[in-house]
C-alpha positions as CSV (number, residue, x, y, z in Angstrom):
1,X,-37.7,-1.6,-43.9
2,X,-35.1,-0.7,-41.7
3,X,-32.9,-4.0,-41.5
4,X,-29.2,-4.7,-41.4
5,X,-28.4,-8.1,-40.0
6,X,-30.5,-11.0,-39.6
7,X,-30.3,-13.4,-37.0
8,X,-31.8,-16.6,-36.9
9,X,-33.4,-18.8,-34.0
10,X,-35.0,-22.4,-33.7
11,X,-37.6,-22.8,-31.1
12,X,-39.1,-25.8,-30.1
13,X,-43.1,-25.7,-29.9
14,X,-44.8,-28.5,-27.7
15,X,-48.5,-29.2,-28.1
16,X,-50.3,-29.8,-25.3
17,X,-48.2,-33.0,-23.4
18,X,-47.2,-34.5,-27.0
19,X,-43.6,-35.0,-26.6
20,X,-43.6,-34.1,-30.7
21,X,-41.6,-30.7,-31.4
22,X,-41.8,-28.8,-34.2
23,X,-38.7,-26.4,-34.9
24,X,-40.1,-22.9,-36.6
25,X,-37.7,-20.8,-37.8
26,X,-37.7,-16.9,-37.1
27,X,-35.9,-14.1,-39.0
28,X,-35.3,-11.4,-36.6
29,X,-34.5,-7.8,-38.3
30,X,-32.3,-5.3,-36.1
31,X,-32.3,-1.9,-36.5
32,X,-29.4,-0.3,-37.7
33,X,-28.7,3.3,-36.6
34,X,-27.1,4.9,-39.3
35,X,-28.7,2.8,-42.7
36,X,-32.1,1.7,-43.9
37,X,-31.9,-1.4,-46.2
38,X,-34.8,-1.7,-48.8
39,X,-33.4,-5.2,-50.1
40,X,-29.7,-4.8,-51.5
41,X,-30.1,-0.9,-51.5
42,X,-29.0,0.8,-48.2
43,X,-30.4,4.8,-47.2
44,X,-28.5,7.1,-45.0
45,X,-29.7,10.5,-44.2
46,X,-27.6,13.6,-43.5
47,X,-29.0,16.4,-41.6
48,X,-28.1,20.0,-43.5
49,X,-28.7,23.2,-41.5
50,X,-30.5,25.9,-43.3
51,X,-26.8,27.6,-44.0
52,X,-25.0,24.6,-45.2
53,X,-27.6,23.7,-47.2
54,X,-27.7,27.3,-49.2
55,X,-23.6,27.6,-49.0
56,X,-22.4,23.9,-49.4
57,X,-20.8,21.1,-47.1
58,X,-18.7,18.2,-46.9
59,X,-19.1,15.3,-44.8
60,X,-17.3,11.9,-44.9
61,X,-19.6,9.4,-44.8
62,X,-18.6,5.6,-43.4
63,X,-20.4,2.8,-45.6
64,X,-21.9,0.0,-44.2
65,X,-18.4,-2.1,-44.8
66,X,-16.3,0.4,-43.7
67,X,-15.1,2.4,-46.7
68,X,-14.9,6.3,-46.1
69,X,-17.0,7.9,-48.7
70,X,-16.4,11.9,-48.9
71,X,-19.5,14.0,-49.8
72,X,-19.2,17.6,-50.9
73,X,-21.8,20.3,-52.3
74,X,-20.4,23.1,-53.2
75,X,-23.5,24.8,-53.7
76,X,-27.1,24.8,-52.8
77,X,-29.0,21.1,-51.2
78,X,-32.5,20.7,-52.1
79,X,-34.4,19.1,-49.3
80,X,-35.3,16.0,-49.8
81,X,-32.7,15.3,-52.8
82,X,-30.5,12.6,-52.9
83,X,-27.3,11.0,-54.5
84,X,-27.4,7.4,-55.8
85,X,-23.7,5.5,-55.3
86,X,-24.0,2.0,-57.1
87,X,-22.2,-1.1,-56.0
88,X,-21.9,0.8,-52.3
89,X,-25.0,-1.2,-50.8
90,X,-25.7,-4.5,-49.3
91,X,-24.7,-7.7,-51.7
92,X,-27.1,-8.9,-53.9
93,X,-28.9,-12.0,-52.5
94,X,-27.9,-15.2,-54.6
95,X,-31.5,-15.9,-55.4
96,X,-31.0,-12.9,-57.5
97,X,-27.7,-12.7,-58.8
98,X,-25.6,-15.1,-60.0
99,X,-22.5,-12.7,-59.6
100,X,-20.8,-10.6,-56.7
101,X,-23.0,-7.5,-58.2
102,X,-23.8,-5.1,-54.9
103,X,-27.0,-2.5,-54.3
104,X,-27.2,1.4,-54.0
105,X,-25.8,3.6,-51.7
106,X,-28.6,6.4,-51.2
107,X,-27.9,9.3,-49.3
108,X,-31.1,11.4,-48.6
109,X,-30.3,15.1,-47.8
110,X,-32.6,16.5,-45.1
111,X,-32.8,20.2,-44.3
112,X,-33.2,21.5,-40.6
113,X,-35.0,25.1,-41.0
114,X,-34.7,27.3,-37.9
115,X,-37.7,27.1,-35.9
116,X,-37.9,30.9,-35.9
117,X,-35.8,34.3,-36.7
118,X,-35.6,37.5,-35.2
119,X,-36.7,40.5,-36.9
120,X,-33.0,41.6,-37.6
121,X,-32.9,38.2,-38.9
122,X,-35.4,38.3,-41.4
123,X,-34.5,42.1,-42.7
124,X,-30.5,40.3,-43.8
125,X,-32.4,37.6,-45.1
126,X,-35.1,39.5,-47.1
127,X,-31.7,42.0,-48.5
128,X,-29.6,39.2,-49.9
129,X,-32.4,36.6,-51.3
């Protein structure tokens, strides 16, 4: 689920001392570190701290062919919500489109919560919310 590029490879397969080979053909999947691709749609997750994701953020984001895609929330991030940017993914295989039509660009918003607070911590907190 996590594929970029594929590569391609012939290997020759001998049985016993036949001198017959039979080519097979492997699709090898790399991992990419920054996307997911589900078919022509490509994921990207952004980590939010707690405090960016309750005052807003911007980040600029570089797509998969190099475009610089600027993301801003000026208010509060859900965890676990996302924005869907069409024609920003991988391009459509031809088996399934006879045109130069592209997939999604996801971006999944993930919020890191502190791992604890101190008591002087929690009294602010419990105030303003």
């Amino acid at each position: 689920a996590f594929v970029i590029e594929e590569v391609s490879s012939t290997n020759q397969l001998n049985h016993d001392s036949d001198s017959l080979s039979k080519p097979l053909q492997h699709n090898f999947q790399k991992p990419h570190p920054l996307f997911v691709r589900d078919k022509e749609d490509l994921y990207h997750t952004i980590d939010l701290s707690l405090k960016e994701a309750l005052t807003g953020w911007h980040r600029t984001i570089t797509t998969i062919d190099g475009k610089q895609l600027p993301i801003e929330k000026t208010g509060i991030t859900q965890p676990g919500s996302q924005d869907v940017y069409p024609g920003l993914g991988m391009p459509a295989s031809k088996k399934r489109s006879s045109t130069n039509a592209r997939g999604n660009f996801i971006v999944k918003y993930n919020v890191k919560f502190p791992t604890e607070l101190t008591e002087e911590q929690k009294k602010k907190l419990r105030e303003i919310l």
